[in-house]
N, CA, C and O atoms as a DFTB+ gen file, in Angstrom:
492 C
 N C O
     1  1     -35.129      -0.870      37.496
     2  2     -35.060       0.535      37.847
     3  2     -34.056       1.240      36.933
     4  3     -32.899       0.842      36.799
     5  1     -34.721       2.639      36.123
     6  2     -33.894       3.190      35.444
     7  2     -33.010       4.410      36.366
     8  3     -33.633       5.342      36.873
     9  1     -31.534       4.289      36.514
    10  2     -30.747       5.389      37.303
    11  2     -29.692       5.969      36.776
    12  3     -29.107       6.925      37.285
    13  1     -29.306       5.258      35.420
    14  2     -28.474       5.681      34.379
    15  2     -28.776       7.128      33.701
    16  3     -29.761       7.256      32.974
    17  1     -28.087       7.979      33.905
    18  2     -28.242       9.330      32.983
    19  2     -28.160       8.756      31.724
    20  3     -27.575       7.720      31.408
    21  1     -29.196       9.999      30.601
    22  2     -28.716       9.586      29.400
    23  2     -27.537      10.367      29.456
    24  3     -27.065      10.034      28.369
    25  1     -26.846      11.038      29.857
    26  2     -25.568      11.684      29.382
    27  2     -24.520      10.917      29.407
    28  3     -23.566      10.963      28.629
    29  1     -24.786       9.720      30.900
    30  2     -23.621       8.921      31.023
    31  2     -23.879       7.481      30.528
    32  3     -23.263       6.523      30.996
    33  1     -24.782       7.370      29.595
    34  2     -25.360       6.061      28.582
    35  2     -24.922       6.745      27.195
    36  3     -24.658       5.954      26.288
    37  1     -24.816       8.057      26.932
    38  2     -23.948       8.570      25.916
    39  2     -22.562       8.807      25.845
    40  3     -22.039       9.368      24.882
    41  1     -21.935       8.390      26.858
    42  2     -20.598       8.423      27.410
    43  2     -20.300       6.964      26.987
    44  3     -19.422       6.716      26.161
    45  1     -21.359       5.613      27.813
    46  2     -21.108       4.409      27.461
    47  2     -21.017       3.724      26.315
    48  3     -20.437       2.684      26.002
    49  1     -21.824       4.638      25.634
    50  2     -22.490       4.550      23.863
    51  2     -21.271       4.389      23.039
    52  3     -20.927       3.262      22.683
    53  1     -20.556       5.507      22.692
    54  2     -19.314       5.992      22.464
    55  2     -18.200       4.583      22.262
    56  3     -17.863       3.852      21.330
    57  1     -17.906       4.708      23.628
    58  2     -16.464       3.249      24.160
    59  2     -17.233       1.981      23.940
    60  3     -16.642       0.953      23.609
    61  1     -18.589       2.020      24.120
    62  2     -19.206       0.423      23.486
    63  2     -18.865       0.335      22.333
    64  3     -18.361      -0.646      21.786
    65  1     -19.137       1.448      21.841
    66  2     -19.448       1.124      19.693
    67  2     -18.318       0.605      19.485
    68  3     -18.039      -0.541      19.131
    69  1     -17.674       1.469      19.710
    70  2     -15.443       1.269      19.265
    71  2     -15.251      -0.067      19.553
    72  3     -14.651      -0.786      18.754
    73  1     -15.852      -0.645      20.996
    74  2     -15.044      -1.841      21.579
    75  2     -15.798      -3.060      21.039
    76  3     -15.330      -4.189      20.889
    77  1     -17.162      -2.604      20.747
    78  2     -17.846      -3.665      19.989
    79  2     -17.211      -4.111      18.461
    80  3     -16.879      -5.230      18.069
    81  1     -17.173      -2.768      17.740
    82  2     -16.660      -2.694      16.366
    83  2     -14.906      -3.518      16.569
    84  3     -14.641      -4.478      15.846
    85  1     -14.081      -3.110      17.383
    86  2     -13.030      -3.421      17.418
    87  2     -12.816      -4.858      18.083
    88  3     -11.683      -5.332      18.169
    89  1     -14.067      -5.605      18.599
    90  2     -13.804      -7.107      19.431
    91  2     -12.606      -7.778      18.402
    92  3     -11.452      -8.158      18.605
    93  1     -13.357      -7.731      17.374
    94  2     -12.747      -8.649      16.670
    95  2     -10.827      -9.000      16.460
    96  3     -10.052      -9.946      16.319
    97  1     -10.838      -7.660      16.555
    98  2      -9.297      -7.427      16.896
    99  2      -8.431      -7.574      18.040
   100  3      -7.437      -8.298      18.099
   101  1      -8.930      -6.761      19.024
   102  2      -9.084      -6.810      20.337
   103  2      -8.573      -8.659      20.960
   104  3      -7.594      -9.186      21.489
   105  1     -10.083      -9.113      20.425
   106  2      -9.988     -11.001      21.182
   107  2      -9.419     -11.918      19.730
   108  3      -9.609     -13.129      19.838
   109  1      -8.925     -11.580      18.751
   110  2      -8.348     -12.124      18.219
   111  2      -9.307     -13.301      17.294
   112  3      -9.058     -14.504      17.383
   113  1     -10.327     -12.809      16.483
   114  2     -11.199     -13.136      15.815
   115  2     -11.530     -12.462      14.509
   116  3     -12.669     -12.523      14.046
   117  1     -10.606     -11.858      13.944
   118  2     -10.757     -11.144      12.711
   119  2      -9.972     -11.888      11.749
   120  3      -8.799     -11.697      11.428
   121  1     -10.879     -12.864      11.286
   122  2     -10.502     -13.662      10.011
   123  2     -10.874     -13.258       9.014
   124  3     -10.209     -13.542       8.018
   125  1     -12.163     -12.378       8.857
   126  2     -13.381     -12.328       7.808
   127  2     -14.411     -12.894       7.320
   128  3     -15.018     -12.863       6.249
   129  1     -14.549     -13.739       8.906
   130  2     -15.682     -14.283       8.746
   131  2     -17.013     -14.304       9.549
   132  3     -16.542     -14.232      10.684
   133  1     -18.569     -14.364       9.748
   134  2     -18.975     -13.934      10.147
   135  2     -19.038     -13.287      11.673
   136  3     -19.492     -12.191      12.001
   137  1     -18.428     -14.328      12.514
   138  2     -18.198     -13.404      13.743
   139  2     -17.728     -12.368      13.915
   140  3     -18.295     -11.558      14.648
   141  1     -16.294     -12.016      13.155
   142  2     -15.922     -10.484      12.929
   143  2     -16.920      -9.493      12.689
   144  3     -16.987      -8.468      13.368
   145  1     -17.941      -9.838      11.456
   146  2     -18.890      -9.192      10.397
   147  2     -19.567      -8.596      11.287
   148  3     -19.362      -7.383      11.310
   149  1     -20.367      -9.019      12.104
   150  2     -21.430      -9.289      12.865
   151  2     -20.853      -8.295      13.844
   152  3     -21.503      -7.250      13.873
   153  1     -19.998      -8.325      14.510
   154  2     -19.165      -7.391      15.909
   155  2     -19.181      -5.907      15.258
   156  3     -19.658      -4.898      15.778
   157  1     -18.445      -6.033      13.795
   158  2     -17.908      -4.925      13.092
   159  2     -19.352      -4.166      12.697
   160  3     -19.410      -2.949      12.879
   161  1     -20.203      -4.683      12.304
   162  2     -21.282      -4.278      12.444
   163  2     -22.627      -3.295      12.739
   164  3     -23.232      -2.324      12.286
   165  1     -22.639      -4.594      14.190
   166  2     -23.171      -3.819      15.330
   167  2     -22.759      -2.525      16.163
   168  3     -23.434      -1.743      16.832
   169  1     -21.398      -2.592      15.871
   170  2     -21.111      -1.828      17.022
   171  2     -20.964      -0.597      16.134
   172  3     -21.025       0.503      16.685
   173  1     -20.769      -0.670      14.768
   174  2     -20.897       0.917      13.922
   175  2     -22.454       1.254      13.887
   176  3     -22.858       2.416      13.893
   177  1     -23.149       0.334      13.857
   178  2     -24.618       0.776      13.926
   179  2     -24.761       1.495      15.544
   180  3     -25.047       2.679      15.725
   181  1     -24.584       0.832      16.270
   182  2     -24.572       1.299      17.487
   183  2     -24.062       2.656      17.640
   184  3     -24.631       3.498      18.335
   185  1     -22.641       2.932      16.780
   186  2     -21.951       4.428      16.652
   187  2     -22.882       5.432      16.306
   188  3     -23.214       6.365      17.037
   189  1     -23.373       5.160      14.938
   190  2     -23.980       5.312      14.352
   191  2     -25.317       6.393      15.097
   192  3     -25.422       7.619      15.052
   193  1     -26.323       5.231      15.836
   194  2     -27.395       5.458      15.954
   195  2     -27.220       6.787      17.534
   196  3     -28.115       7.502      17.985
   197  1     -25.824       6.686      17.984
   198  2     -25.135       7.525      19.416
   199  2     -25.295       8.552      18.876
   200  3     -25.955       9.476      19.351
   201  1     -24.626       8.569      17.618
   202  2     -24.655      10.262      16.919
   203  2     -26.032      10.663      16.912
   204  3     -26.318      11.682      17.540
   205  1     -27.352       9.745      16.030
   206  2     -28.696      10.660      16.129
   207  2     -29.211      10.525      16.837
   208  3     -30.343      10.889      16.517
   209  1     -29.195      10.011      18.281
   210  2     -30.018      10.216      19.038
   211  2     -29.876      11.946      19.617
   212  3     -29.078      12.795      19.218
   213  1     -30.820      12.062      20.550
   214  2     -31.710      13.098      20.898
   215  2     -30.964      12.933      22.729
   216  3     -31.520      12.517      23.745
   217  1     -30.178      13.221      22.619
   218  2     -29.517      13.165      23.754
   219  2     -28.290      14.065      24.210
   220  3     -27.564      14.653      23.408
   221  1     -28.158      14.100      25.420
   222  2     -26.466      15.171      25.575
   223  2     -25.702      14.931      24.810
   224  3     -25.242      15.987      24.376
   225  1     -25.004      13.588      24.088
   226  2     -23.909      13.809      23.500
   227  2     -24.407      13.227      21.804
   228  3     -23.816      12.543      20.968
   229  1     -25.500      13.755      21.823
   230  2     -26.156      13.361      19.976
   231  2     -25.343      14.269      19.355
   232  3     -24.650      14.979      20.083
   233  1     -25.257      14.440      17.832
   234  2     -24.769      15.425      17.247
   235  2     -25.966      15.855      16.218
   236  3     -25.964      17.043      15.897
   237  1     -26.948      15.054      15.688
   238  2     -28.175      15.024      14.993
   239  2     -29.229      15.049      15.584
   240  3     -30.141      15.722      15.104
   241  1     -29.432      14.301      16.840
   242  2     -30.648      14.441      17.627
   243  2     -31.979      14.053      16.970
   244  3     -32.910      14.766      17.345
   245  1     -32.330      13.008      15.998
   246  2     -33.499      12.422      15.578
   247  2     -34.263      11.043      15.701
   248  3     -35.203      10.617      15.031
   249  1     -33.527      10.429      16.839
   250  2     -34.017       9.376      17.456
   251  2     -34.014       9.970      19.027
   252  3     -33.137      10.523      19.690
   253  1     -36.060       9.421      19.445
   254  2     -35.861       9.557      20.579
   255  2     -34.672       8.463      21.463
   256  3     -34.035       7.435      21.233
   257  1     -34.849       9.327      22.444
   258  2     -34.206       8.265      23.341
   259  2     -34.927       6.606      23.583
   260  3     -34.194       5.621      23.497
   261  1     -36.902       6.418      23.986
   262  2     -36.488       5.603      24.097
   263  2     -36.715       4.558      22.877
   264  3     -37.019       3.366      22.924
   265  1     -36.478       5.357      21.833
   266  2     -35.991       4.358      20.194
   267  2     -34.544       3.526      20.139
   268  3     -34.205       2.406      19.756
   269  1     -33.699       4.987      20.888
   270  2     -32.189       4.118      20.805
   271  2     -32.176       3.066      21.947
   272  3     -31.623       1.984      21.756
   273  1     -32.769       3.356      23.123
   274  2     -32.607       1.996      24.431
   275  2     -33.390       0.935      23.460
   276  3     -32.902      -0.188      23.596
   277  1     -34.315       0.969      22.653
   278  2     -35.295      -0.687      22.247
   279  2     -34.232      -0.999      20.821
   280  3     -34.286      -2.131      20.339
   281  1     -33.347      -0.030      20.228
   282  2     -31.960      -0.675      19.607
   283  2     -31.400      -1.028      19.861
   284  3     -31.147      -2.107      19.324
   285  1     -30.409      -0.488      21.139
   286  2     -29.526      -1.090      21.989
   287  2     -29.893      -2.119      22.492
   288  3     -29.105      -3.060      22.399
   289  1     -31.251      -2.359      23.236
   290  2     -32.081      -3.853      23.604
   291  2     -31.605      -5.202      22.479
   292  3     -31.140      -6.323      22.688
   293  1     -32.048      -4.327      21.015
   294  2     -32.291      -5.386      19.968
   295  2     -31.143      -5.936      19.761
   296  3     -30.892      -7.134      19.632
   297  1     -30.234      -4.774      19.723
   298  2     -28.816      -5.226      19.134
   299  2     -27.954      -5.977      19.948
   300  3     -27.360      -6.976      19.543
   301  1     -27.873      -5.547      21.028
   302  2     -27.147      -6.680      21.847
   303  2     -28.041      -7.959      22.207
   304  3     -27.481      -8.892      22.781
   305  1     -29.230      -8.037      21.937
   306  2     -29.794      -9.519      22.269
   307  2     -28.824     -10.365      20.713
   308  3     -28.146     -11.390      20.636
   309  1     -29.212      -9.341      19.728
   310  2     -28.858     -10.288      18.834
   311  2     -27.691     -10.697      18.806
   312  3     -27.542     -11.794      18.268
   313  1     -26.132      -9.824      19.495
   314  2     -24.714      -9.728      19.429
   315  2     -24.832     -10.543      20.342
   316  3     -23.684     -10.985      20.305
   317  1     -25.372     -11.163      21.233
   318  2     -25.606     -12.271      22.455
   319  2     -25.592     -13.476      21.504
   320  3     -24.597     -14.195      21.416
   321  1     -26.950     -13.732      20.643
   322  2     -27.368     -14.966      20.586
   323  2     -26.590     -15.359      19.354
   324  3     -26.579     -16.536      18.995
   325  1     -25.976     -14.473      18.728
   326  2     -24.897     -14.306      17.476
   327  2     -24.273     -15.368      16.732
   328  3     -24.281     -15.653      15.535
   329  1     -23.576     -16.028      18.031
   330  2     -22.307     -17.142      17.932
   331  2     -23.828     -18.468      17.700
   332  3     -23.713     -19.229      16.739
   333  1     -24.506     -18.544      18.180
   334  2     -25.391     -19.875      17.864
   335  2     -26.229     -19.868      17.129
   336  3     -26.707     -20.982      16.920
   337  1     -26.743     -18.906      16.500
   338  2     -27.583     -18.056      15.429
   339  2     -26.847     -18.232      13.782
   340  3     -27.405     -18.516      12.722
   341  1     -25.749     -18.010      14.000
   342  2     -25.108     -17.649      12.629
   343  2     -23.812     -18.717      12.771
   344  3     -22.871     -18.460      12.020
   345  1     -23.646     -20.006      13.743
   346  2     -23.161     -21.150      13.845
   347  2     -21.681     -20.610      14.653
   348  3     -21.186     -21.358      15.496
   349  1     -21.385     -20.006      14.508
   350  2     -20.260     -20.145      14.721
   351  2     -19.330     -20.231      16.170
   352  3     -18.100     -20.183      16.150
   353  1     -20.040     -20.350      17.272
   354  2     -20.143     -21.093      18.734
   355  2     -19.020     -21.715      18.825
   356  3     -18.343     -21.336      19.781
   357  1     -18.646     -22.382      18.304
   358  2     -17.625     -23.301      18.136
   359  2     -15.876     -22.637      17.934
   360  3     -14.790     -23.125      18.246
   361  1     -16.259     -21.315      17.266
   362  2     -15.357     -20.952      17.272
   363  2     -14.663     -19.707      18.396
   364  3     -13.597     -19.493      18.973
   365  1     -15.849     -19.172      18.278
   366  2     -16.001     -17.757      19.472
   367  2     -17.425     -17.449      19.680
   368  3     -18.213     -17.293      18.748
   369  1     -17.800     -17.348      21.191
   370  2     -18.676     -17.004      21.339
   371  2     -18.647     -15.801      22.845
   372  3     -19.335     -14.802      23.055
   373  1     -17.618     -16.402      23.619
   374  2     -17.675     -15.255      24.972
   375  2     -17.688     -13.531      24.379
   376  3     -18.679     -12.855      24.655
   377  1     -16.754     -13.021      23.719
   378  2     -16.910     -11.725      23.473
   379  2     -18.232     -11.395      22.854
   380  3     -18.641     -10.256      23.079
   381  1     -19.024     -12.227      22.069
   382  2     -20.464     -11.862      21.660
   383  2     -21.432     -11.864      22.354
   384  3     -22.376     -11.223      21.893
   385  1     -21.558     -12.261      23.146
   386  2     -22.080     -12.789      24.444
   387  2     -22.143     -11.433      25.825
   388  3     -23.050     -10.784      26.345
   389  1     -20.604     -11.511      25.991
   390  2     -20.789     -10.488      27.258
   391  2     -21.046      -8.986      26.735
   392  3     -21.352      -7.996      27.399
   393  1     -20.880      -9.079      25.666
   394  2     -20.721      -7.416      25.309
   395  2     -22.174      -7.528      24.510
   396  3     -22.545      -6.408      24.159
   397  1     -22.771      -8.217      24.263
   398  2     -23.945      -7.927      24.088
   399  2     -25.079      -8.032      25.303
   400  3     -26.137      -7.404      25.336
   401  1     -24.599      -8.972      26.282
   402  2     -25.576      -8.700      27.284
   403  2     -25.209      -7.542      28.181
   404  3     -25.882      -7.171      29.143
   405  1     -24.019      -6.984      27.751
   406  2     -23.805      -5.292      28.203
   407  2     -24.517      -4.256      27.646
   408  3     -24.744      -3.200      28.237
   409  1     -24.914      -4.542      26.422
   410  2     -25.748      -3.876      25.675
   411  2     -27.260      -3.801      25.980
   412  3     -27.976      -2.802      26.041
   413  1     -27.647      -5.428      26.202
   414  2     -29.250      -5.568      26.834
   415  2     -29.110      -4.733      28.154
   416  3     -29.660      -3.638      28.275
   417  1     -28.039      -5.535      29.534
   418  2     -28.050      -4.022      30.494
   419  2     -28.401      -2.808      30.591
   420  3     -29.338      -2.280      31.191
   421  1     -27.341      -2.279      29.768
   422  2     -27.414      -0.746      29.609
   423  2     -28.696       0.142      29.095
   424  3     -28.968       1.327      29.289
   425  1     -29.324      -0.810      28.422
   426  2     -31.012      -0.312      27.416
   427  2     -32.123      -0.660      28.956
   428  3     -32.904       0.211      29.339
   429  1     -32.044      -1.652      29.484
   430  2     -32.806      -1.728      30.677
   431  2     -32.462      -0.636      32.028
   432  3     -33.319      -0.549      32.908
   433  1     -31.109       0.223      32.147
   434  2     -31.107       0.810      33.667
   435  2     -31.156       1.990      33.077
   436  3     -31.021       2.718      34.060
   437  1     -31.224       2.487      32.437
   438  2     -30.985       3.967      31.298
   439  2     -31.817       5.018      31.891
   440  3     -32.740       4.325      32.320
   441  1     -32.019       5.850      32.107
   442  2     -33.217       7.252      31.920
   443  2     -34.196       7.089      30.576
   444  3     -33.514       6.614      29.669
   445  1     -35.302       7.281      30.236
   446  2     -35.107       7.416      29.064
   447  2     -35.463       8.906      28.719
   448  3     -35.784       9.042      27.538
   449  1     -35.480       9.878      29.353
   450  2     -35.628      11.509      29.280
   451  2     -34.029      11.797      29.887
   452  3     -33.510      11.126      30.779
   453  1     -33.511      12.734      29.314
   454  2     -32.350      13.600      29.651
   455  2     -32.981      14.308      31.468
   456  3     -34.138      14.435      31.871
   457  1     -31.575      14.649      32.214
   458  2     -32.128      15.420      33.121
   459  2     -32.010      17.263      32.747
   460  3     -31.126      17.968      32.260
   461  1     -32.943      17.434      33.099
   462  2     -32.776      19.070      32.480
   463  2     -32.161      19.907      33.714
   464  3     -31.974      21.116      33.580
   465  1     -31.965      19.488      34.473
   466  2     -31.684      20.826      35.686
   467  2     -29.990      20.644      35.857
   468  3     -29.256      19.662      35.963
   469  1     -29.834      21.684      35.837
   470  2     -27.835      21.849      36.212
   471  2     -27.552      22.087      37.964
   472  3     -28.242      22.340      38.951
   473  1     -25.973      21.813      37.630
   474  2     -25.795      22.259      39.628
   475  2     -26.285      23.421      40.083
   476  3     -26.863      23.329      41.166
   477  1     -26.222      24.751      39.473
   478  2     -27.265      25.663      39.828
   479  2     -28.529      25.533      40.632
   480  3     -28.839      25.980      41.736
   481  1     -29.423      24.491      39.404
   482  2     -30.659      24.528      39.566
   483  2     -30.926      23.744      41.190
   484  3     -31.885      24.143      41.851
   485  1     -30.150      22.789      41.676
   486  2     -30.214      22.068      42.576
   487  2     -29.436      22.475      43.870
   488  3     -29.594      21.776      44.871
   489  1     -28.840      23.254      43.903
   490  2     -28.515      24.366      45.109
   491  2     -29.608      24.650      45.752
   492  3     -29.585      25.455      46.683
């Protein structure tokens, strides 16, 4: 069931990208090697793709919405399967993991249309 506003999946968008982009720092995995790469990444693509979407807090507005939820889908499956994909499991894998299956979450409960009516309209 989708119950997520896109306004407040553009709110989540935002503090994901940063915290995705910044794991590496954050959990203490910024060597320069691919697990960093991979975090640093995703989560600017993720920035990235917040700005053009077609949503309350887009600034470009050229991805529908539900283009950015089947990115967000893609990208955190892949920021999930990351650490065993690109070997490095062994070294870190929980922060790739939860914050990407935060990512699959968030693309599954989403809206994928904006709501158009204000407190006005619903008085």
């Amino acid at each position: 069931m989708r119950f997520v506003s896109t306004r407040t999946h553009g709110m989540i968008d935002y503090v994901a990208g940063i915290v995705i982009a910044a794991s590496p720092w954050i959990f203490g995995f910024a060597d320069g090697g691919s697990a960093q790469w991979i975090a640093v990444v995703i989560g600017l693509v993720l920035l990235a793709s917040s700005l053009m979407t077609d949503y309350e807090l887009g600034v470009v507005r050229v991805i529908p919405m539900p283009v950015h939820l089947g990115l967000d889908l893609v990208a955190g499956l892949l920021l999930a399967v990351s650490p065993w994909l690109f070997g490095f499991s062994g070294y870190v894998w929980l922060p790739h993991l939860i914050l990407g299956a935060f990512e699959v979450m968030a693309s599954l409960i989403t809206r994928t249309t904006p709501d158009t009516t204000t407190l006005t309209d619903r008085a």
